[in-house]
C-alpha positions in Angstrom: 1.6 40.9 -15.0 -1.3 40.0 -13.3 -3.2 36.6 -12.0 -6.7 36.1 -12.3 -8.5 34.3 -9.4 -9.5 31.6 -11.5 -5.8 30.6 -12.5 -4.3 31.3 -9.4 -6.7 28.9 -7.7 -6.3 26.7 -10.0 -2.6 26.3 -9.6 -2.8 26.1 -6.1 -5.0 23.7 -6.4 -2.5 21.4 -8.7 -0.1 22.5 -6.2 -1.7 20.8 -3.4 -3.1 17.8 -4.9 0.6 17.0 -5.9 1.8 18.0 -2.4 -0.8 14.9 -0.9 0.1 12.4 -3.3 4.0 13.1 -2.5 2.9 13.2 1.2 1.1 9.9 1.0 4.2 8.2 -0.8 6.2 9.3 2.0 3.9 7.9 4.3 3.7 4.3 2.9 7.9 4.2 1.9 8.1 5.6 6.0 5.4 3.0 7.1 7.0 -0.1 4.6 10.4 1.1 6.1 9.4 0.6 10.1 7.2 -2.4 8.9 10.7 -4.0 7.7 12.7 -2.3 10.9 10.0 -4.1 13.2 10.1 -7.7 11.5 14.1 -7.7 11.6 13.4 -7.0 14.8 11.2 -9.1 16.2 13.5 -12.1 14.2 16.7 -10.7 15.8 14.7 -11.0 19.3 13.7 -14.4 17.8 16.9 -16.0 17.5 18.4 -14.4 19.9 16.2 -16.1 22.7 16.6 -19.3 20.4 20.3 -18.8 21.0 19.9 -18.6 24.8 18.0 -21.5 24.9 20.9 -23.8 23.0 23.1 -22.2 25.6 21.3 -23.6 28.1 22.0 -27.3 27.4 25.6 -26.6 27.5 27.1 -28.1 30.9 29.8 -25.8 31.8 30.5 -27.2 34.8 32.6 -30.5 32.7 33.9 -27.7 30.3 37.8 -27.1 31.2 38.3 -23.9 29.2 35.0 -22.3 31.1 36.5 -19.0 31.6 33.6 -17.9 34.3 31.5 -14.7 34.4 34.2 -12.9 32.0 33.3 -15.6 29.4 29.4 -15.6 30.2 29.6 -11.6 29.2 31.3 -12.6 26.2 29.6 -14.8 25.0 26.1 -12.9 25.6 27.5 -9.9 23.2 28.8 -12.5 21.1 25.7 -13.8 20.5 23.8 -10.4 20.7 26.0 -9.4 17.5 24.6 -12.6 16.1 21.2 -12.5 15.8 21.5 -9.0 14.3 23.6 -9.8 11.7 21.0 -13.2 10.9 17.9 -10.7 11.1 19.7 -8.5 8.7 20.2 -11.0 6.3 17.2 -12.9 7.0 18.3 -16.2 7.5 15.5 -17.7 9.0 12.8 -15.7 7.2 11.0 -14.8 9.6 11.1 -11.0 8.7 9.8 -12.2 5.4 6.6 -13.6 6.6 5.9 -11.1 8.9 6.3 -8.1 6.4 4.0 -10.2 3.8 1.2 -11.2 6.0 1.7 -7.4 7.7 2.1 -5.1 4.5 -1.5 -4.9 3.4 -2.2 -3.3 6.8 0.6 -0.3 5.9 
C-alpha cells in the first residue's frame, strides 16, 4: 500500500491544523485558569489586609483573655485561613470583577 504525496500532505496538513486549534484551546482554558488563580488572589490579599486593619482597632491592652504573642500568631493564621476560604468562594466579588473587566485581554 502506498501514499501519494498529494494525500500524505494533505493529511498532515489536517493533522496540524487540528493540532493548533487543540493547542490554542489549551492556551485560553490555561490562560482563563491563571486569570481566575490571579483574581482569587489578589481578593484573598484583599481581605486579608482588610482583616489586619479591623485588627488594628482592637485595644488589647483592656482585653483580659489577651493571651500575648502565642495569641497574635494565632490569630494571624487564623485569619490567613480566612481570606482564602472568602477568595474561594468569592464573597466579596472582587475576583468576579477583575476576571470580567480582565478576560477579553486572555
Amino acid at each position: 500500500m502506498t501514499l501519494d504525496s498529494t494525500g500524505s500532505n494533505s493529511f498532515l496538513a489536517r493533522n496540524a491544523v487540528d493540532t493548533t486549534k487543540i493547542s490554542a484551546d489549551n492556551t485560553q482554558t490555561r490562560d482563563a485558569t491563571r486569570l481566575r488563580e490571579a483574581a482569587e488572589g489578589f481578593e484573598e490579599i484583599f481581605i486579608k489586609m482588610m482583616f489586619k486593619s479591623m485588627r488594628q482597632t482592637l485595644d488589647k491592652k483592656n482585653d483580659i483573655l489577651y493571651g500575648g504573642f502565642s495569641q497574635d500568631v494565632f490569630e494571624d493564621m487564623l485569619y490567613d485561613e480566612f481570606s482564602k476560604d472568602m477568595a474561594k468562594e468569592r464573597v466579596l466579588g472582587l475576583a468576579d470583577i477583575i476576571i470580567e473587566q480582565y478576560k477579553q485581554y486572555v
